[in-house]
mmCIF file as Biopython writes it, N, C-alpha, C and O atoms, coordinates in Angstrom:
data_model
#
loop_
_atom_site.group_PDB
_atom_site.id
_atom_site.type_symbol
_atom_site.label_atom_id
_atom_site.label_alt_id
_atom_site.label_comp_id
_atom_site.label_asym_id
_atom_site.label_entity_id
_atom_site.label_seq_id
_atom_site.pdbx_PDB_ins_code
_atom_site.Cartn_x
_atom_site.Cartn_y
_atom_site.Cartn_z
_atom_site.occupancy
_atom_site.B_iso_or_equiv
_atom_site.auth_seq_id
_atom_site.auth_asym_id
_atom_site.pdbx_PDB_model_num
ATOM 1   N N  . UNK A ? 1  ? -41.733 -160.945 16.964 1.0 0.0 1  A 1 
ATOM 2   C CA . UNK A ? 1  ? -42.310 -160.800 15.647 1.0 0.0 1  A 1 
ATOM 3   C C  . UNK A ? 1  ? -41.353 -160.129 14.670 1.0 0.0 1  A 1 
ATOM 4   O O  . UNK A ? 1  ? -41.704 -160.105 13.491 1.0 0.0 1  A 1 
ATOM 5   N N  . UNK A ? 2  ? -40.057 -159.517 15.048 1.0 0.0 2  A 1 
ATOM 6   C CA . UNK A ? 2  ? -39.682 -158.556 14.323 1.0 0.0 2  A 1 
ATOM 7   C C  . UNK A ? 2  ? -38.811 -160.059 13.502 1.0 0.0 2  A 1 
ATOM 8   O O  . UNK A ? 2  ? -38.987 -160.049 12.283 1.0 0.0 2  A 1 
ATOM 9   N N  . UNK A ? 3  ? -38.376 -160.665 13.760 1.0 0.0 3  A 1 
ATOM 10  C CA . UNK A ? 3  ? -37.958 -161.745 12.864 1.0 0.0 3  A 1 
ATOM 11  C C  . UNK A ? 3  ? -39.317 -162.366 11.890 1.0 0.0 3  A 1 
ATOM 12  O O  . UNK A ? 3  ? -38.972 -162.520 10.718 1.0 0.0 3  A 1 
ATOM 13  N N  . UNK A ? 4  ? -39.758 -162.479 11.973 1.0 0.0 4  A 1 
ATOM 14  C CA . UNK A ? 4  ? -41.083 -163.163 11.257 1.0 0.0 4  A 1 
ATOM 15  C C  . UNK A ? 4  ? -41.719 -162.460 9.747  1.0 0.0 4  A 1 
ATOM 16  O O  . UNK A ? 4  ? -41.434 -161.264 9.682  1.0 0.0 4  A 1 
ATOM 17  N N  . UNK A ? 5  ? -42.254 -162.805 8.937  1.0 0.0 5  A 1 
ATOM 18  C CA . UNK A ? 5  ? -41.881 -162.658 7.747  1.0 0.0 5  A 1 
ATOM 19  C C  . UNK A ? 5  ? -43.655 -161.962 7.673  1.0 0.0 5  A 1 
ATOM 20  O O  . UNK A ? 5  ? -44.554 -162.578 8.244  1.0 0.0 5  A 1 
ATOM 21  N N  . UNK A ? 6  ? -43.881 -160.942 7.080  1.0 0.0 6  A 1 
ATOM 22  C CA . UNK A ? 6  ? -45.747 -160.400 7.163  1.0 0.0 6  A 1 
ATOM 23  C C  . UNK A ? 6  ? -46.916 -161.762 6.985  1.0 0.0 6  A 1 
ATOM 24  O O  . UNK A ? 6  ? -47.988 -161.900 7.574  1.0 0.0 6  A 1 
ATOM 25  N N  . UNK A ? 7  ? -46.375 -162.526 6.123  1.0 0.0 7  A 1 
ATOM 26  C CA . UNK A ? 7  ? -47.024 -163.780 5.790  1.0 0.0 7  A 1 
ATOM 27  C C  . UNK A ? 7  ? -47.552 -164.922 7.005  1.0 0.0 7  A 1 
ATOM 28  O O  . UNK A ? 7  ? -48.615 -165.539 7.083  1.0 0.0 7  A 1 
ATOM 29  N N  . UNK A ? 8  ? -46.312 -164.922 7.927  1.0 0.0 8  A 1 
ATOM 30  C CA . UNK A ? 8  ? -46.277 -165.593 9.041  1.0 0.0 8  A 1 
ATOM 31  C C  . UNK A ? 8  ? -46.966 -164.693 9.898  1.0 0.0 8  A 1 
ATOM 32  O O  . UNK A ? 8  ? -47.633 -165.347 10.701 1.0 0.0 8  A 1 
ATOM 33  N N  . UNK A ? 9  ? -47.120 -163.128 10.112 1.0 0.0 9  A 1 
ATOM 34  C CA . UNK A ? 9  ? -48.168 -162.271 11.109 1.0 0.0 9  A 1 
ATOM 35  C C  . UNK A ? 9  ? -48.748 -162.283 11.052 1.0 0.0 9  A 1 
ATOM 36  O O  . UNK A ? 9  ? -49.374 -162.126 12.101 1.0 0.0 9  A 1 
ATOM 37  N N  . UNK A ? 10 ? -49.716 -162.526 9.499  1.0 0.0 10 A 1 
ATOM 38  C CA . UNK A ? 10 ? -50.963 -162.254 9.339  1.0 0.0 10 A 1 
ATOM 39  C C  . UNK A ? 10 ? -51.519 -163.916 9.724  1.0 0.0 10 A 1 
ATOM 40  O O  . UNK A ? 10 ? -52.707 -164.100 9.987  1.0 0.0 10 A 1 
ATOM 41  N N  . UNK A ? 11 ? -50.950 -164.570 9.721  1.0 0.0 11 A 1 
ATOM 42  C CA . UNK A ? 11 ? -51.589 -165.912 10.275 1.0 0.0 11 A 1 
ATOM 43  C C  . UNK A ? 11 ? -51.526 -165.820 11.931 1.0 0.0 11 A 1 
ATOM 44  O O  . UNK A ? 11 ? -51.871 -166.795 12.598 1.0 0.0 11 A 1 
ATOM 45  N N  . UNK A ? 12 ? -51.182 -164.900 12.401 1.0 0.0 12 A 1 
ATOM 46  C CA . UNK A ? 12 ? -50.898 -165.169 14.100 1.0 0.0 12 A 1 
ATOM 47  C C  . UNK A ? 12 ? -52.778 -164.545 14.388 1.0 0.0 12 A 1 
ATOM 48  O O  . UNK A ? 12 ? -53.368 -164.989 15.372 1.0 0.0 12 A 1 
ATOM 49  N N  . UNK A ? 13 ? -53.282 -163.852 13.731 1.0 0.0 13 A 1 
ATOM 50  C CA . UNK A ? 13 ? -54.565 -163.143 13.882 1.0 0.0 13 A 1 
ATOM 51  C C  . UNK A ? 13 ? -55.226 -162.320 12.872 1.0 0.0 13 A 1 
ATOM 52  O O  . UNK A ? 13 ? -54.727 -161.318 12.360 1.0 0.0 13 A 1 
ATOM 53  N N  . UNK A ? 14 ? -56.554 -162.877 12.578 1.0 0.0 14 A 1 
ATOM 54  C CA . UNK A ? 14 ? -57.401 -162.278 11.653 1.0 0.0 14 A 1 
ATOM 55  C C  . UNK A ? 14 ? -56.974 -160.284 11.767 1.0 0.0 14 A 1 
ATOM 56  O O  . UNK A ? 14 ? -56.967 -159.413 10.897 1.0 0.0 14 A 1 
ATOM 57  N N  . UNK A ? 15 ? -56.809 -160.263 12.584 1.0 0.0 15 A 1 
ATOM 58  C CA . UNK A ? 15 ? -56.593 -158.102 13.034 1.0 0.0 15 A 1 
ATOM 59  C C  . UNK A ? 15 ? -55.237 -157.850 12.522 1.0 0.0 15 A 1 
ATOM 60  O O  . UNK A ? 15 ? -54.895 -156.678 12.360 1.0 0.0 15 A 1 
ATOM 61  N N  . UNK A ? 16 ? -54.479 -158.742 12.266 1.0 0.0 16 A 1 
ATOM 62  C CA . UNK A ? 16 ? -52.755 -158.105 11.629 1.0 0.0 16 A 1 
ATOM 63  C C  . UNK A ? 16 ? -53.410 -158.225 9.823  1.0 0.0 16 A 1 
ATOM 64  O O  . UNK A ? 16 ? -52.486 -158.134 9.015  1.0 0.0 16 A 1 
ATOM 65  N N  . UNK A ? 17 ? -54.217 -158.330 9.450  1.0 0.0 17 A 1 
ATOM 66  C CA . UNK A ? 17 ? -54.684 -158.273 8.454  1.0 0.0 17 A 1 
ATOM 67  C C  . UNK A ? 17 ? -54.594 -157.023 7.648  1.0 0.0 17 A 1 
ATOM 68  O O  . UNK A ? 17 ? -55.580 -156.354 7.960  1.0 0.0 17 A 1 
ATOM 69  N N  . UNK A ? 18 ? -53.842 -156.352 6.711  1.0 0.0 18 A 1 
ATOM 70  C CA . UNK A ? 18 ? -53.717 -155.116 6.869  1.0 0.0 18 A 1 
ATOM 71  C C  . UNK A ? 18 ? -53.054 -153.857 7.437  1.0 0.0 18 A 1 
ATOM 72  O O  . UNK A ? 18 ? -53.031 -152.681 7.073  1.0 0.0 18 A 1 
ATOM 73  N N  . UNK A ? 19 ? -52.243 -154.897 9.006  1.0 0.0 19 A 1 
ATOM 74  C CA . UNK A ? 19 ? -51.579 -154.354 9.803  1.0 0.0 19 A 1 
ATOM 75  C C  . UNK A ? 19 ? -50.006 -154.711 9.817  1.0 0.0 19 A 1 
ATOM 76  O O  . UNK A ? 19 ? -48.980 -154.077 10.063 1.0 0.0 19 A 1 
ATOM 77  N N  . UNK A ? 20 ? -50.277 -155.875 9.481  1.0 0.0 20 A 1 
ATOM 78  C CA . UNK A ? 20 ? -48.601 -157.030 9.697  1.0 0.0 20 A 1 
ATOM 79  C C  . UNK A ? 20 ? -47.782 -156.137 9.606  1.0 0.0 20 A 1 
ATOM 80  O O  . UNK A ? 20 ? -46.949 -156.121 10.512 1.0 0.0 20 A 1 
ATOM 81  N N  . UNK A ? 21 ? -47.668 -155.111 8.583  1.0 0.0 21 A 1 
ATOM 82  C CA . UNK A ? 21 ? -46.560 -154.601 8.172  1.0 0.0 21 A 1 
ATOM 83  C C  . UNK A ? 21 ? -45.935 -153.266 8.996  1.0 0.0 21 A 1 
ATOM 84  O O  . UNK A ? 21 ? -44.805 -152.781 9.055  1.0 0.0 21 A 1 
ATOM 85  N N  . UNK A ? 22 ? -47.136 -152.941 9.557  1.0 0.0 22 A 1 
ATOM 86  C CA . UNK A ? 22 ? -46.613 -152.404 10.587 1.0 0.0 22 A 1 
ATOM 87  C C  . UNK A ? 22 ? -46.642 -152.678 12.261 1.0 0.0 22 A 1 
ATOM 88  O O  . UNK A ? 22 ? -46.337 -151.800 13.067 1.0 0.0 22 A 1 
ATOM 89  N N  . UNK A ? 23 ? -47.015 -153.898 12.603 1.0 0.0 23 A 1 
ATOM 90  C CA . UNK A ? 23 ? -47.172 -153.854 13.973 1.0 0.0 23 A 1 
ATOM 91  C C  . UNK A ? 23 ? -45.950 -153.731 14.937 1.0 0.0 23 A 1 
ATOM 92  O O  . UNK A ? 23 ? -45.958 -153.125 16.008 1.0 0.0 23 A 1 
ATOM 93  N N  . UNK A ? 24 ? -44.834 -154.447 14.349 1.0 0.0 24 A 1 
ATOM 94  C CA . UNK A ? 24 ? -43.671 -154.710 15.168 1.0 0.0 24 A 1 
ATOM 95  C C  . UNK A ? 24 ? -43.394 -153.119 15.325 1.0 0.0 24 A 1 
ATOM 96  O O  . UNK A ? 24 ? -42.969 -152.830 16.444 1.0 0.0 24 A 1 
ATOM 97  N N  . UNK A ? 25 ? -43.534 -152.125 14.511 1.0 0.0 25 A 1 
ATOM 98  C CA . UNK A ? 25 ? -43.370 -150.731 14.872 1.0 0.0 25 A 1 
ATOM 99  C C  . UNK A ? 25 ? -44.035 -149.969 16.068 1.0 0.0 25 A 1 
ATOM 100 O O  . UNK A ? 25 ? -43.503 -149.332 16.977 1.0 0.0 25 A 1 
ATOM 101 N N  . UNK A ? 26 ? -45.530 -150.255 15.767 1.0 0.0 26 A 1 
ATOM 102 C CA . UNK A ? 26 ? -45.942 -149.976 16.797 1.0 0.0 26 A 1 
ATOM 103 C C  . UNK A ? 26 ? -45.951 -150.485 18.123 1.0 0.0 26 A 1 
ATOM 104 O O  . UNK A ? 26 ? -46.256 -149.802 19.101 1.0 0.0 26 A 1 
ATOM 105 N N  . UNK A ? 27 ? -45.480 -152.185 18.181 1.0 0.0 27 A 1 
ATOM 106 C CA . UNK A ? 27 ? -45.532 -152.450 19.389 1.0 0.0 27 A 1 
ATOM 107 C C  . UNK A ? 27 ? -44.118 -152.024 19.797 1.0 0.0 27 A 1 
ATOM 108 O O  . UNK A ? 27 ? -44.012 -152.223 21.007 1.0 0.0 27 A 1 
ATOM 109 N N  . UNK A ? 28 ? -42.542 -151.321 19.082 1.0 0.0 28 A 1 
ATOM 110 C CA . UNK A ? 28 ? -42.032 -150.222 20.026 1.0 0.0 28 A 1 
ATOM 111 C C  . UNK A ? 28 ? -42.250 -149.005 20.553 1.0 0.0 28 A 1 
ATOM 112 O O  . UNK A ? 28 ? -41.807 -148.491 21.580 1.0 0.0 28 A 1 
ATOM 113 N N  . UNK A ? 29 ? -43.121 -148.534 19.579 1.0 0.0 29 A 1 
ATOM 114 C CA . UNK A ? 29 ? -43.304 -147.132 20.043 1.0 0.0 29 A 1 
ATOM 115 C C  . UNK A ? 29 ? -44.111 -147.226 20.996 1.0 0.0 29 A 1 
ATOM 116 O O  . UNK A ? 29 ? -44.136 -146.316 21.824 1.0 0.0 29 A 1 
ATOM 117 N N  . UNK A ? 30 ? -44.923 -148.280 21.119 1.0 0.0 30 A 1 
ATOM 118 C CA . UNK A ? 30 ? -45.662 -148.069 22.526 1.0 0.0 30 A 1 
ATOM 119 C C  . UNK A ? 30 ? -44.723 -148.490 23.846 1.0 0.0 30 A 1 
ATOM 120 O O  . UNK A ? 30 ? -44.548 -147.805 24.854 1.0 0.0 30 A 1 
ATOM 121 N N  . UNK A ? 31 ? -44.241 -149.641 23.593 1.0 0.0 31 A 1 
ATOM 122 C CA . UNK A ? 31 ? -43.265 -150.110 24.432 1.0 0.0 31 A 1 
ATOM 123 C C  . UNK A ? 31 ? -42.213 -148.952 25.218 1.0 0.0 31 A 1 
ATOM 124 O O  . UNK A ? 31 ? -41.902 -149.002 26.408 1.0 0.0 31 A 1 
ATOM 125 N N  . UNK A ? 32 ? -41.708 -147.791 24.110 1.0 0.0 32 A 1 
ATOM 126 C CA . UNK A ? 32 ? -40.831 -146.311 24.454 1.0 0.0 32 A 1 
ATOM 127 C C  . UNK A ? 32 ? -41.824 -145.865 25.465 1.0 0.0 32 A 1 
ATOM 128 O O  . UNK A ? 32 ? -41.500 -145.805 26.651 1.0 0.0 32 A 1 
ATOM 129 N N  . UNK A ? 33 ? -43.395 -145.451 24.929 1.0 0.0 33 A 1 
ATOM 130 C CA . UNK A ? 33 ? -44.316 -144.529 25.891 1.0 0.0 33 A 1 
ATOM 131 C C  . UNK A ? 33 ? -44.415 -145.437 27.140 1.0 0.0 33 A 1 
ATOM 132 O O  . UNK A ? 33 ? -44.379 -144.736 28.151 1.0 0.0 33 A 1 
ATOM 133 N N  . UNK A ? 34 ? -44.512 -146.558 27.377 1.0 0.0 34 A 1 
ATOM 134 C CA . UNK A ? 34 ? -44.813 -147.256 28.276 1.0 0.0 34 A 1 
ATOM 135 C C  . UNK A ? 34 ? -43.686 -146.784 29.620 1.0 0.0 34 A 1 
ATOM 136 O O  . UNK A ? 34 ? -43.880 -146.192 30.682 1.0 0.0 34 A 1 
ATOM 137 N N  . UNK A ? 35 ? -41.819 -147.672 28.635 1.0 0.0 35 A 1 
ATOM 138 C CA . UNK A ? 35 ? -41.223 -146.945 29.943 1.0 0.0 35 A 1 
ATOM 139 C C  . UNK A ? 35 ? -40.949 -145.404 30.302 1.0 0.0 35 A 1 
ATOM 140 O O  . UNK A ? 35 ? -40.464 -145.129 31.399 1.0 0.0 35 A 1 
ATOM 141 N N  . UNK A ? 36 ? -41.363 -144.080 29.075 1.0 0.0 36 A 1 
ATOM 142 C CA . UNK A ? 36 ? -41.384 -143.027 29.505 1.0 0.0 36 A 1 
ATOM 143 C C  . UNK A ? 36 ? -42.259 -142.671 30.449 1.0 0.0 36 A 1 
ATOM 144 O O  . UNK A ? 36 ? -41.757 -142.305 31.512 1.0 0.0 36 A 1 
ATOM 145 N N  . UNK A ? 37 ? -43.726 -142.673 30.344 1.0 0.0 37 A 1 
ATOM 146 C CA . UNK A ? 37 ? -44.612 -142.692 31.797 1.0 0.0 37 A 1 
ATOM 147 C C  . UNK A ? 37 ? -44.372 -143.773 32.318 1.0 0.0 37 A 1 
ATOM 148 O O  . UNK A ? 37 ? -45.263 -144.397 31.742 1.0 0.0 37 A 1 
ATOM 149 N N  . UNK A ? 38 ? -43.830 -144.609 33.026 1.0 0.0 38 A 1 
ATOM 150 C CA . UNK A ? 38 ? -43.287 -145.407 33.699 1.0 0.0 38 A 1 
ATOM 151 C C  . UNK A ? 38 ? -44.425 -146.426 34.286 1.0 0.0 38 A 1 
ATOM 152 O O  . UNK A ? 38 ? -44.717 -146.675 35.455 1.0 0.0 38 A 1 
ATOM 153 N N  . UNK A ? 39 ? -45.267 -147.206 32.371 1.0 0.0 39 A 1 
ATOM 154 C CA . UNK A ? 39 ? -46.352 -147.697 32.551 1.0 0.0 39 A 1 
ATOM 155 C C  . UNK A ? 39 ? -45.911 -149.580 32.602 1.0 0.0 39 A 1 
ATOM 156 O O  . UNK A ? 39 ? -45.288 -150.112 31.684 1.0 0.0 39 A 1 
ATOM 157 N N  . UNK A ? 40 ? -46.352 -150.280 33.751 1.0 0.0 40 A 1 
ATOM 158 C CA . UNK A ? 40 ? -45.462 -151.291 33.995 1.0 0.0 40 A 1 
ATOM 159 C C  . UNK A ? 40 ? -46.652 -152.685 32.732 1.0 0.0 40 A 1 
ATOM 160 O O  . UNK A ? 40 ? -46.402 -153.777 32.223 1.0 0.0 40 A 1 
ATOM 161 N N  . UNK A ? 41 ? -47.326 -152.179 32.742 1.0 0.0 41 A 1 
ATOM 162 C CA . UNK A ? 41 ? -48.285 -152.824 31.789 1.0 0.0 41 A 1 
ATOM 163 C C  . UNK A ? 41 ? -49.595 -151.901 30.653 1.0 0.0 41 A 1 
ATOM 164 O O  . UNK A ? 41 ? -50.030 -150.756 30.778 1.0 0.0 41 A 1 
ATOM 165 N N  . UNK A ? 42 ? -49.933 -152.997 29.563 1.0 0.0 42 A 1 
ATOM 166 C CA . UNK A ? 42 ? -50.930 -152.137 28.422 1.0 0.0 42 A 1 
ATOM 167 C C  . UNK A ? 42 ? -52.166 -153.340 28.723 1.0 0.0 42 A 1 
ATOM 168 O O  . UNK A ? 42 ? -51.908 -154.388 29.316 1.0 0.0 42 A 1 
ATOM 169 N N  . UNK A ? 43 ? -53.465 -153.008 28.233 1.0 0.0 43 A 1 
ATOM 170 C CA . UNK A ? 43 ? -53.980 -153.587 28.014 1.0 0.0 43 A 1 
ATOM 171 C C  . UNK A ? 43 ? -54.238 -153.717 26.265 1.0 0.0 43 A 1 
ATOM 172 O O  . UNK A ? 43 ? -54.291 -152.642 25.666 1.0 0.0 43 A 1 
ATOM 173 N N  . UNK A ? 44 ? -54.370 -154.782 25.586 1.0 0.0 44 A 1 
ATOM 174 C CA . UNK A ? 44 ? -54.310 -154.262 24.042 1.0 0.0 44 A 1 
ATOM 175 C C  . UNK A ? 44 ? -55.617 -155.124 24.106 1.0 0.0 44 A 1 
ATOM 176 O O  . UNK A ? 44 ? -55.901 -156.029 24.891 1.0 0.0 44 A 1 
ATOM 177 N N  . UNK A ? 45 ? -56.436 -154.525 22.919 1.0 0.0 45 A 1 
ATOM 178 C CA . UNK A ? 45 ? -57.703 -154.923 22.126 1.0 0.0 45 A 1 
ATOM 179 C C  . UNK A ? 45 ? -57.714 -154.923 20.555 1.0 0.0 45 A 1 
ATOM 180 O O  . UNK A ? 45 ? -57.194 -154.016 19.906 1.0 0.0 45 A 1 
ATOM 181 N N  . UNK A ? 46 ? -58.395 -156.097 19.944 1.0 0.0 46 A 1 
ATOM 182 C CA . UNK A ? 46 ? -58.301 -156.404 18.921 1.0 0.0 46 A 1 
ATOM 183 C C  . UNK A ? 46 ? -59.854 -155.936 18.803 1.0 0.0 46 A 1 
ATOM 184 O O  . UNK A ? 46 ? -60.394 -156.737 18.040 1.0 0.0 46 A 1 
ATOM 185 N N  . UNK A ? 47 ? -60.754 -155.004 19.232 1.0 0.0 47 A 1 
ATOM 186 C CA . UNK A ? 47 ? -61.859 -155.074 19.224 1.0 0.0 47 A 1 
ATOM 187 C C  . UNK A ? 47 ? -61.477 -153.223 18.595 1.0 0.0 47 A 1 
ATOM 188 O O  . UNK A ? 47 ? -62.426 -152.847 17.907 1.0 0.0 47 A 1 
ATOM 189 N N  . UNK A ? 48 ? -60.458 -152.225 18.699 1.0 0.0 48 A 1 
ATOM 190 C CA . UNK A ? 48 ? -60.841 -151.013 18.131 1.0 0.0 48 A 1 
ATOM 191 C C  . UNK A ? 48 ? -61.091 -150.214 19.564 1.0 0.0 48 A 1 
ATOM 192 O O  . UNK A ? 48 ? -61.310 -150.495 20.742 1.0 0.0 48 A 1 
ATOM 193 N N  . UNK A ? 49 ? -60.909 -148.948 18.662 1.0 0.0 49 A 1 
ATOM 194 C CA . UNK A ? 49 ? -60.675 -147.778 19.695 1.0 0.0 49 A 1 
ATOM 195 C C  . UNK A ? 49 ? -61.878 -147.384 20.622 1.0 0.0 49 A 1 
ATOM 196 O O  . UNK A ? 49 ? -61.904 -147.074 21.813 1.0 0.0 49 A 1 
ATOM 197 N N  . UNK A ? 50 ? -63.124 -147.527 19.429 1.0 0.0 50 A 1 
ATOM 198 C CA . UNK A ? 50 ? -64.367 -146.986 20.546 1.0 0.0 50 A 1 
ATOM 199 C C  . UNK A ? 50 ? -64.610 -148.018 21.447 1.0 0.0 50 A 1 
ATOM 200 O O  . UNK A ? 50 ? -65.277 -147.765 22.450 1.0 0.0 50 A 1 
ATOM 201 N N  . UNK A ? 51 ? -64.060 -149.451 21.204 1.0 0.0 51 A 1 
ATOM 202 C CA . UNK A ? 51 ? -64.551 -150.256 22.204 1.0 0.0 51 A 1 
ATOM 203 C C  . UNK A ? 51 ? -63.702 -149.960 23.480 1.0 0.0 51 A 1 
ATOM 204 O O  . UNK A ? 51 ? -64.224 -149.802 24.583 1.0 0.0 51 A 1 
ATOM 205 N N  . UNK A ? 52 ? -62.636 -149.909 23.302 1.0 0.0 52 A 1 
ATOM 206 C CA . UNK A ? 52 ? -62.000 -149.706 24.209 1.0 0.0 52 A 1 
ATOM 207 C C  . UNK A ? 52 ? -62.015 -148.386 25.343 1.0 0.0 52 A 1 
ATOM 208 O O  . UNK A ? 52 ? -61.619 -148.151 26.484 1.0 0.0 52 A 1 
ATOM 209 N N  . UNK A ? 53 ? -62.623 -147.818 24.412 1.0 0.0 53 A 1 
ATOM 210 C CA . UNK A ? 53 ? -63.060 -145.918 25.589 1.0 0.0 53 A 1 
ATOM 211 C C  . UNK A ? 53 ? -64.224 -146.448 25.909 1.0 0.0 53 A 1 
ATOM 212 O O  . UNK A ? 53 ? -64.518 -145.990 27.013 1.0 0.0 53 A 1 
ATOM 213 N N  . UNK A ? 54 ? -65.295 -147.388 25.423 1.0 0.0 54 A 1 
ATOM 214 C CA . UNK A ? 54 ? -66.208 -148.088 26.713 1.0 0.0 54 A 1 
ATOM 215 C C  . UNK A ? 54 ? -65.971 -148.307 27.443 1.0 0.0 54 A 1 
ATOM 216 O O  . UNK A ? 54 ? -66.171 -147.784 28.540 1.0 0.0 54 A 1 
ATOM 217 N N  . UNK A ? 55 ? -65.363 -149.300 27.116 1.0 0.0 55 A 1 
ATOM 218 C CA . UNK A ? 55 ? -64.334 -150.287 28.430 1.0 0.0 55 A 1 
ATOM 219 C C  . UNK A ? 55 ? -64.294 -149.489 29.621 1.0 0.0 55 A 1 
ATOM 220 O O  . UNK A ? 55 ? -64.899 -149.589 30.689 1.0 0.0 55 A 1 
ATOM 221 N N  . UNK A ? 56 ? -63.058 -148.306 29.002 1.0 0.0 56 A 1 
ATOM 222 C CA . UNK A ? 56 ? -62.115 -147.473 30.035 1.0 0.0 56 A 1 
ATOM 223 C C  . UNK A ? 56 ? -63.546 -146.682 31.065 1.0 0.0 56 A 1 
ATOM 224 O O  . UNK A ? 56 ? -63.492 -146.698 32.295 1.0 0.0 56 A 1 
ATOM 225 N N  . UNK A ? 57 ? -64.471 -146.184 30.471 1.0 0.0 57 A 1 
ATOM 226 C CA . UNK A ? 57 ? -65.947 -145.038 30.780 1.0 0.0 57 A 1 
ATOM 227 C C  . UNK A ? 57 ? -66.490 -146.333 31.701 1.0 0.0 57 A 1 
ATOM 228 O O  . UNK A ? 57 ? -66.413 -145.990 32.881 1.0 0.0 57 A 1 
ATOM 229 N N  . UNK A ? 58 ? -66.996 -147.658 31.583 1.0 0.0 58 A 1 
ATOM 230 C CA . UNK A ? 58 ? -67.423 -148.275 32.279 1.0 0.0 58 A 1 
ATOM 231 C C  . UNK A ? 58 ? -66.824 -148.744 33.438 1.0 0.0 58 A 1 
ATOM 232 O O  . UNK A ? 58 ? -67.429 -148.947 34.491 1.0 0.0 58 A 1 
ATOM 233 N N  . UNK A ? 59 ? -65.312 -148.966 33.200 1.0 0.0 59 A 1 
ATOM 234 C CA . UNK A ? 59 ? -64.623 -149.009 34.810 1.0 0.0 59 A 1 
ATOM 235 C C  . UNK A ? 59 ? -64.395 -148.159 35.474 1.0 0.0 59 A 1 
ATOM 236 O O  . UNK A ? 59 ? -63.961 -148.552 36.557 1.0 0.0 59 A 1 
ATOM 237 N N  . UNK A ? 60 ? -64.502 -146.579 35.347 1.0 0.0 60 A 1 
ATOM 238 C CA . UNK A ? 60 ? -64.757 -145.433 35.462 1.0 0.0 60 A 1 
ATOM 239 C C  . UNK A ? 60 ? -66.063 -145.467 36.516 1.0 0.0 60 A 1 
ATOM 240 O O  . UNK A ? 60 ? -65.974 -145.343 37.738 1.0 0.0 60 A 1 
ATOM 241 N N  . UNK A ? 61 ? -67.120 -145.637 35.859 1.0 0.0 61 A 1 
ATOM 242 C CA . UNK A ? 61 ? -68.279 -145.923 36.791 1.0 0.0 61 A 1 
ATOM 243 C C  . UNK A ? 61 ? -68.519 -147.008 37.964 1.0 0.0 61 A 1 
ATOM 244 O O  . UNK A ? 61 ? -69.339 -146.976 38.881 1.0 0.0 61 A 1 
ATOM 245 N N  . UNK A ? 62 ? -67.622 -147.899 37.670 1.0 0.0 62 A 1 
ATOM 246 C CA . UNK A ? 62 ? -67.827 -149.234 38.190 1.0 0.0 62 A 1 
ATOM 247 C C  . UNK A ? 62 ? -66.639 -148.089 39.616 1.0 0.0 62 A 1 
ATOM 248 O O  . UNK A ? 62 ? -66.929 -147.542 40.679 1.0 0.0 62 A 1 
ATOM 249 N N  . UNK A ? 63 ? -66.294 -148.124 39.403 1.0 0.0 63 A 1 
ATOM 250 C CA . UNK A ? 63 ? -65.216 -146.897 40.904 1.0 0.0 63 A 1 
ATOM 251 C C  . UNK A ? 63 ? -66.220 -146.416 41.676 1.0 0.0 63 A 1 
ATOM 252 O O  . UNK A ? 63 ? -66.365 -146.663 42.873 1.0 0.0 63 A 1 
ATOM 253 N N  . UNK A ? 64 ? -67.232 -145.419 40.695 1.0 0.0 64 A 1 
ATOM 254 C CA . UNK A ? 64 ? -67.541 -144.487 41.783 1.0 0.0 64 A 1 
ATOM 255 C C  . UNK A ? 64 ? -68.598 -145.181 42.998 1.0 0.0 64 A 1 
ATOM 256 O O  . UNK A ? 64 ? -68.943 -144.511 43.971 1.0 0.0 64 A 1 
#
């Protein structure tokens, strides 16, 4: 994406809407945290943060 022009991001998904301009940033800085805790994969959601601490709380339970 870092070649790609905001015009061309915001057509890849309704959620770069607002974001285009910064995503290629954030997808390094996560990419840095990833190999600093030595995380071999992310899961990403276009659904937002509280959905996602469901998510995480329900597979949580689904363990015990």
């Amino acid at each position: 994406m870092s070649g790609m022009c905001i015009a061309d991001i915001r057509k890849l998904s309704e959620v770069m809407e607002g974001r285009a301009d910064v995503i290629v940033a954030g997808a390094l800085i996560l990419l840095e945290i990833m190999k600093i805790r030595g995380f071999a994969e992310a899961t990403v959601s276009d659904r937002g943060v509280r959905y996602g601490i469901v998510i995480r709380e329900w597979e949580k339970g689904m363990k015990k």
